[in-house]
N, C-alpha and C positions, 0 to 999 in steps of 0.2 A: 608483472604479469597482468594487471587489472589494466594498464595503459595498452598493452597489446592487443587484449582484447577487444577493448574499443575499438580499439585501430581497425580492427578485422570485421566488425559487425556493425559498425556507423556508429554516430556520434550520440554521445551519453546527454539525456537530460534531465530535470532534476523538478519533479509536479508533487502536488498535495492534492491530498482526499480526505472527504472526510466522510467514515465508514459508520454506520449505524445496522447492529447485530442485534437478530431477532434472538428472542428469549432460548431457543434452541441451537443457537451459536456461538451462544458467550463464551463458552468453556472448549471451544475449536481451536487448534492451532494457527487458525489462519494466516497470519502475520507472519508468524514462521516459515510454513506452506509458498505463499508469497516471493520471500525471498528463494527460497532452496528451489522450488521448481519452475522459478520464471527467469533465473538468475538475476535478480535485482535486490537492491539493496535499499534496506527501510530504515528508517528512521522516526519513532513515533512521537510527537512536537508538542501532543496534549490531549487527554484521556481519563474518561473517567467509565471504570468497569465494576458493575456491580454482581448480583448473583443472577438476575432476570433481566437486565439489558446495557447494553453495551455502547459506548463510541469512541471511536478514537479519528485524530487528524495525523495521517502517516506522509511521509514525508517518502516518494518514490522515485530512485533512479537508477537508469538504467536506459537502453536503446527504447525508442518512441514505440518500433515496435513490439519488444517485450514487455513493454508497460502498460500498452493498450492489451495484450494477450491477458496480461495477469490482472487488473484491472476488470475486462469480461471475466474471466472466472469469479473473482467474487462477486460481481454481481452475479452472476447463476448459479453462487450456491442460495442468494436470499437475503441476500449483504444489500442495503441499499448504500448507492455509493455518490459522492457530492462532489466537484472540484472544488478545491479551496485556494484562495490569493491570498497571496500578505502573507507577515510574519502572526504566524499563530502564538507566537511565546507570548508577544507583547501582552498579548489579552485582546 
């Protein structure tokens, strides 16, 4: 089903962010959010979330233009948001 999909909405690609939540966000489903209503699919690569601030480097794919959609929403809810290159496991 997922390969049809593609098929039908243009081609899947596969970008990193890295996300920095303000102290009133930490505790937001965002990432969840993300995936369910932009239909994309996340992958979080390395993170560290405390009580009062937040980051994480997510790992986003999906069509260029659903990822730019959901990508703008977190930036306006107050998400500052980074492109990230490379493999973030490595360190």
């Amino acid at each position: 089903m997922g390969r049809r999909r593609a098929e039908t909405r243009g081609p899947m690609a596969k970008l990193r962010y890295r996300f920095t939540f303000p102290t009133d966000l930490v505790t937001q489903p965002i990432t969840y959010r993300l995936g369910k209503d932009f239909d994309l699919v996340t992958n979080i690569r390395r993170a560290d979330v405390r009580e009062n601030m937040g980051w994480l480097v997510l790992e986003i794919e999906g069509t260029d233009q659903e990822i730019e959609r959901g990508v703008s929403w977190v930036s306006s809810l107050g998400v500052r948001v980074d492109p990230v290159s490379g493999d973030v496991i490595e360190g």
